[in-house]
C-alpha positions as a printed Julia matrix, in Angstrom:
345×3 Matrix{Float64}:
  -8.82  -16.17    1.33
  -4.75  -16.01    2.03
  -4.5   -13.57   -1.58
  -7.69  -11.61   -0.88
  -8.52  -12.76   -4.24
 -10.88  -11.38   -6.87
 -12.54  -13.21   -9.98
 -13.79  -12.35  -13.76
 -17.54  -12.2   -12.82
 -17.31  -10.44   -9.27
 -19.66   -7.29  -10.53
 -22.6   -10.36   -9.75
 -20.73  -12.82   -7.35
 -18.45  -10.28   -5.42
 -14.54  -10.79   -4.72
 -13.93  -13.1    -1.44
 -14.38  -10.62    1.3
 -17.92  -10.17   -0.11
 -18.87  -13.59    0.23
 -17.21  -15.26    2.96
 -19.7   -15.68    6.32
 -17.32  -17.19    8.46
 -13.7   -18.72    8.72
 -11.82  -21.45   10.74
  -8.11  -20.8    11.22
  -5.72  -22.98   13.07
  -2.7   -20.93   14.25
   0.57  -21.91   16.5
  -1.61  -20.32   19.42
  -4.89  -22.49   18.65
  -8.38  -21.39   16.46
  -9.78  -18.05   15.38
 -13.11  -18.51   14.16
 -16.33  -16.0    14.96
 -19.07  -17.96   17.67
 -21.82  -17.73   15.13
 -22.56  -17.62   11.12
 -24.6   -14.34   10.97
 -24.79  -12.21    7.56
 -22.57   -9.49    9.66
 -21.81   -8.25   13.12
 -20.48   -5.1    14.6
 -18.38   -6.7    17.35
 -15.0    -4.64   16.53
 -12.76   -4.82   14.31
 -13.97   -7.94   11.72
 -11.43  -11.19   12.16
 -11.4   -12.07    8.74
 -10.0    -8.89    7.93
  -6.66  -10.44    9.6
  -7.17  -13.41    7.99
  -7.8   -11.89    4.07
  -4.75  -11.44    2.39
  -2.51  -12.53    5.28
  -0.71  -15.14    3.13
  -0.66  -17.88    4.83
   2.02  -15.96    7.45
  -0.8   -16.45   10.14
  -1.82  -19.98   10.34
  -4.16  -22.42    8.29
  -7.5   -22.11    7.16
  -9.37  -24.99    7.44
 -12.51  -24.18    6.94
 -14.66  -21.37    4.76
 -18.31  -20.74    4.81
 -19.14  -18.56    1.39
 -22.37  -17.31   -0.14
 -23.44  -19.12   -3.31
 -25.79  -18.38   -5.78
 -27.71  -20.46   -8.25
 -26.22  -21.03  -11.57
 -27.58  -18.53  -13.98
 -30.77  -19.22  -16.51
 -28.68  -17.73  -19.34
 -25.46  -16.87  -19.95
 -25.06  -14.73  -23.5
 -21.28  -12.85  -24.86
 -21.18   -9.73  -26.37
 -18.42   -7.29  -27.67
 -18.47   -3.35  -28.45
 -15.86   -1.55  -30.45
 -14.51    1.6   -29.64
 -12.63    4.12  -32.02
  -9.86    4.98  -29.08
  -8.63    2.93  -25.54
  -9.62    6.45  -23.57
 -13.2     6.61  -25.11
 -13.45    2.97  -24.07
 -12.53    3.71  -20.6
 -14.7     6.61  -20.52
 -17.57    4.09  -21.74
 -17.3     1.24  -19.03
 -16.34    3.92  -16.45
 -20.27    5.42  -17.11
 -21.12    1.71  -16.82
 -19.81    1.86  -13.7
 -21.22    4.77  -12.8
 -24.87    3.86  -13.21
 -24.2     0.46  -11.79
 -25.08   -2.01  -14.44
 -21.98   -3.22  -15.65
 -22.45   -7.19  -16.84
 -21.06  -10.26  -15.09
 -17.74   -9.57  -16.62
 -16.46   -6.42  -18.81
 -13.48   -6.51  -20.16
 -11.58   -3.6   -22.4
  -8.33   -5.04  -24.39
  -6.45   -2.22  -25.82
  -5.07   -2.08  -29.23
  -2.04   -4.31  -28.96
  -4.09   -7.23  -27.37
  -7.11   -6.85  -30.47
  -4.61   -7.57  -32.41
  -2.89  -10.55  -30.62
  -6.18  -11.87  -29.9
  -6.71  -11.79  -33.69
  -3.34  -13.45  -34.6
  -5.05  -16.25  -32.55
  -8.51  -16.87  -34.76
  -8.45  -20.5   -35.87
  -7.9   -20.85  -39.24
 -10.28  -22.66  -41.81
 -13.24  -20.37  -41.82
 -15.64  -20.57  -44.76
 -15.16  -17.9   -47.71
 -18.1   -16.46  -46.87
 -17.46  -16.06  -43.47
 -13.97  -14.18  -44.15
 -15.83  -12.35  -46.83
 -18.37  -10.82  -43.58
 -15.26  -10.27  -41.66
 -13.98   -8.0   -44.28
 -17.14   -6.0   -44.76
 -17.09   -5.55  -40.89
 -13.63   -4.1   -41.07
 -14.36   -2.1   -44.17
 -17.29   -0.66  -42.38
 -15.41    0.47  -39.02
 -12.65    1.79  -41.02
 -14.23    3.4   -44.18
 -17.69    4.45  -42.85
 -17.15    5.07  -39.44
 -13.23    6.23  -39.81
 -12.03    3.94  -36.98
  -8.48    3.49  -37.0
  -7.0    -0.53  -37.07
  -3.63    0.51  -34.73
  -6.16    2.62  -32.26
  -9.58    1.36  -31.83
 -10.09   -1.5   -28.95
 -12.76   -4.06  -27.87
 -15.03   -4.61  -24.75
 -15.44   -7.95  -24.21
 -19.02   -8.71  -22.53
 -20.86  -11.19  -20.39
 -24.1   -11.42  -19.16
 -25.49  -14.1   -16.59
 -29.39  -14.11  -15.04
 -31.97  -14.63  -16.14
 -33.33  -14.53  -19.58
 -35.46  -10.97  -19.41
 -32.46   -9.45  -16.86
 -29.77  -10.14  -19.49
 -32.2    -8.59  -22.47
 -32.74   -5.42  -20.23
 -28.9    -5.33  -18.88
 -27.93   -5.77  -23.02
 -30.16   -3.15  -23.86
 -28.55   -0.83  -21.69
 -24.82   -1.51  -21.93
 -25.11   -0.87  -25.61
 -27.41    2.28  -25.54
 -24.86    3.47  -23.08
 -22.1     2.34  -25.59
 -23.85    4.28  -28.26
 -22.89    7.64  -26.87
 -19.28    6.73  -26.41
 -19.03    5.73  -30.57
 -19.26    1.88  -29.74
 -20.2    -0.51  -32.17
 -21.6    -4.03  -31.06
 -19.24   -6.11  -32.36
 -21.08   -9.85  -32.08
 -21.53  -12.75  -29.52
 -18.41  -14.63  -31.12
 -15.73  -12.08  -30.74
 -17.03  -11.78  -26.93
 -16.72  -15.19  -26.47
 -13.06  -15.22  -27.88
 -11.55  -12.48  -26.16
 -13.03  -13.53  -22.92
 -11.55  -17.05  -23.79
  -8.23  -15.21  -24.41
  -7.71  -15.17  -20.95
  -7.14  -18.58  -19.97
  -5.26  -19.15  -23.44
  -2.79  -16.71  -22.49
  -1.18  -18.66  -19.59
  -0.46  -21.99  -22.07
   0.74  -19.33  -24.7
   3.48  -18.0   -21.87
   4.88  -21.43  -21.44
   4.62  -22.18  -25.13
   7.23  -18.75  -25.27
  10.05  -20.24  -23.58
  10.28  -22.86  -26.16
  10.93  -20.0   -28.53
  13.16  -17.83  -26.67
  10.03  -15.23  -25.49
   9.29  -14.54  -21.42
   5.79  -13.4   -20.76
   4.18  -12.77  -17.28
   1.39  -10.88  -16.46
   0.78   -8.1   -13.67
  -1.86   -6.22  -12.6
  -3.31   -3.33  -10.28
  -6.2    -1.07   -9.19
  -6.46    2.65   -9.84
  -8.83    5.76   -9.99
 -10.83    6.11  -12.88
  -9.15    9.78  -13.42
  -5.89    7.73  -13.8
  -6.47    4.84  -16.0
  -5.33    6.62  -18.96
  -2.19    8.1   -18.31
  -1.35    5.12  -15.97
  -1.76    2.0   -18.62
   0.44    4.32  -21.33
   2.79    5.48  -19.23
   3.38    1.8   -17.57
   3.39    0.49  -21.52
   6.34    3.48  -22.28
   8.26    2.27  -19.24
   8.19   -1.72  -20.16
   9.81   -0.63  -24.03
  11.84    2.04  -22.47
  13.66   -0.2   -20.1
  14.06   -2.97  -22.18
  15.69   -1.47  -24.89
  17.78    0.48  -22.09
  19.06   -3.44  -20.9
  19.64   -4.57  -24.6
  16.78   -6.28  -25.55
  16.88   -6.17  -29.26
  13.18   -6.59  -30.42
  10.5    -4.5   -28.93
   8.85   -6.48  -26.77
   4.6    -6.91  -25.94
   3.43   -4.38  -23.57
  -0.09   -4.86  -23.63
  -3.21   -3.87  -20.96
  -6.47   -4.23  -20.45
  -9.08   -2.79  -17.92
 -10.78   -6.07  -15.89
 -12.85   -5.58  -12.84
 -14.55   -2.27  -12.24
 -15.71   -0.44   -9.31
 -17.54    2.87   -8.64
 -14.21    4.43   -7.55
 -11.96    2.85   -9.96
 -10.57   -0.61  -11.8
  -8.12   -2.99  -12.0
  -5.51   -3.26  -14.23
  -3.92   -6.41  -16.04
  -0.71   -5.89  -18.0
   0.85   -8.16  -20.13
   4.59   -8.22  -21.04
   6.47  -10.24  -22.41
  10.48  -10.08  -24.48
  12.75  -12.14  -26.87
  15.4   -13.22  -24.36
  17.66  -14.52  -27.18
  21.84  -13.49  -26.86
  21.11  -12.0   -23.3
  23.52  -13.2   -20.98
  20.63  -13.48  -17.5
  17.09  -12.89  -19.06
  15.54  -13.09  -15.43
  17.53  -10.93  -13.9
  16.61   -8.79  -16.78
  13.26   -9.36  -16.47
  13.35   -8.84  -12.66
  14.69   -5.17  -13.65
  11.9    -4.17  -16.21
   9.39   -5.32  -13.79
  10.53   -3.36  -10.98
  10.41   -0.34  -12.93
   6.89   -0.93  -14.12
   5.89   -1.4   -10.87
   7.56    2.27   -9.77
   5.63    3.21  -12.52
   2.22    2.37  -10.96
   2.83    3.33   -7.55
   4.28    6.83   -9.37
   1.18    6.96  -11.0
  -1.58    5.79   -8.01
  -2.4     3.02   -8.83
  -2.16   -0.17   -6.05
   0.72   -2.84   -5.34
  -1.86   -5.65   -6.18
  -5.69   -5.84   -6.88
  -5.56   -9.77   -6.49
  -2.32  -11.42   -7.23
  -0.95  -10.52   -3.56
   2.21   -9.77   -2.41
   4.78  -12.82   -1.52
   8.19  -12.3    -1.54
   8.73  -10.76   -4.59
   6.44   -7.66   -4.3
   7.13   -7.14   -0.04
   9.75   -4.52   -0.7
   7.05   -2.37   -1.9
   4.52   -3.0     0.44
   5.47    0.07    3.3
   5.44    2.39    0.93
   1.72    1.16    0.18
   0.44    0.7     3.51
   2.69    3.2     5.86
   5.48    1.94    8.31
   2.95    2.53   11.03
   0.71   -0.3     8.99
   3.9    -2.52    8.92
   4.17   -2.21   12.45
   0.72   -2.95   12.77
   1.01   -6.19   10.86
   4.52   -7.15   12.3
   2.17   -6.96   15.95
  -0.13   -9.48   14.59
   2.34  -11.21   13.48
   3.9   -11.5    16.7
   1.28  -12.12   18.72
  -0.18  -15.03   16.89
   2.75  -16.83   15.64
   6.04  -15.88   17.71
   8.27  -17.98   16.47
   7.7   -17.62   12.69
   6.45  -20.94   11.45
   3.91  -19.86    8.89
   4.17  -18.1     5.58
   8.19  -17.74    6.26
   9.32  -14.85    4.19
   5.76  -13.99    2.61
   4.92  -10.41    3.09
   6.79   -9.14    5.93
């Protein structure tokens, strides 16, 4: 509720505003909560929307009423490959389009295939290798992908067992026209795993001298593209411009998508070795990605929020007249500034 949070399977379950039904807050002037749980009301401007991404500067929530579903009948990964990262856009943005995009789609670009594939456990059977290397040979040779551009859709479906046979059926026919290959159940279950690796992999850096984080945003499909490369040139650009000696990972990949648009993730990470304040260094390269993405439409924050560390940022992505706005909330509820000290405004 306080981050206005999304999750990896919201094309079926929905981010938080679509499933909470009603909300208990205790603030320093008592409780805001709606009289009745109703699936929606048209009684002016919707509470929650104060509450939603407020940060915690308005009070406590205490309690949440959400919308559940049951847990799926079947629950099957997939992966596509895609010669380029643009045709893959173009692919899941059609997916979009005619609204039947899986439980979670997710398009690495060519940087993260190949981290993800630095990762595969090692041990596998000769045989198994040997399919692995007919699989490459094939994309490469026959079909004339190249290994430094093509990238990877990572897939999963949830439902039942006929809805997920139709809804496969049609991502990859869909695929089809965009050059994707289906690329097996196992790398779909990997890459999608790759995501909660990643955050024991960035702690695992500073033992070795490397400082990863991870940011993210929403944008219009007509500026994916040129947004994810030109946020990638900025991260090497301004490292090498503050003396970081090795290139560092600048990696993205497209997450949730929306009729209108997606979010975002970027990963980034640098050898901090022989420089003299590697946060403040860091702090310096991510401000300038993030004037990147503004510069080039996309959103402050699809999920992560704002805090303290993004706030500067925040008039120039709602208006000063939306500032004031909040800063009257603000006000009104808690006067004397007990909650959320610092957060957001």
């Amino acid at each position: 509720m306080a981050t206005r949070a999304s999750g990896m399977k919201k094309n079926i379950y929905g981010n938080i505003e679509d499933i909470v039904v009603r909300v208990r807050m205790v603030t320093p002037r008592g409780t805001v909560e709606k009289s009745c749980q109703v699936p929606r009301m048209s009684s002016g401007p919707d509470i929650h929307h104060f509450i939603l991404g407020s940060e915690g500067t308005l009070g406590v929530v205490t309690e949440v009423s959400l919308r559940i579903r049951p847990l799926p009948e079947c629950r099957v990964y997939g992966s596509i490959v895609f010669p380029t990262f643009d045709i893959g856009v173009m692919c899941v943005r059609e997916i979009a389009k005619q609204r039947c995009a899986p439980a979670s789609i997710r398009l690495m670009d060519n940087e993260q295939f190949i981290f993800g594939q630095a990762l595969k456990p090692k041990g596998d059977s000769y045989f198994k290798s040997f399919l692995d290397g007919l699989k490459a040979l094939y994309l490469t040779k026959f079909k004339g992908f190249d290994p430094h551009q093509l990238c990877v859709a990572t897939l999963l479906f949830e439902g039942g067992k006929q809805e997920v046979a139709a809804q496969q059926r049609r991502i990859y026919e869909i695929a089809s026209q965009f050059r994707g290959i289906p690329a097996g159940e196992e790398n779909g279950k990997r890459g999608y795993m790759l995501t909660f690796v990643i955050a024991y992999l960035r702690d695992l850096g500073f033992d070795y001298h490397f400082l990863a984080e991870s940011f993210e945003t929403s944008v219009p499909w007509d500026r994916v593209s040129d947004l994810c490369r030109n946020v990638k040139e900025t991260l090497v650009r301004k490292c090498a411009e503050l003396g970081v000696k090795h290139p560092p990972l600048a990696t993205c990949r497209v997450t949730q998508t929306y009729d209108a648009g997606a979010c975002v993730y970027f990963y980034f990470g640098f050898v901090y070795y022989g420089l003299a304040n590697p946060l403040e260094t860091y702090d310096e390269v991510e401000t300038a990605a993030r004037d990147e993405v503004l510069a080039n439409g996309g959103s402050l924050s699809h999920h992560h929020g704002v805090g303290k560390l993004r706030k500067k940022w925040l008039p120039q992505t709602v208006s000063n007249v939306g500032i004031e706005m909040l800063h009257s909330v603000k006000k009104a509820i808690d006067p004397q500034n007990i909650f959320g000290n610092g957060n957001l405004l």
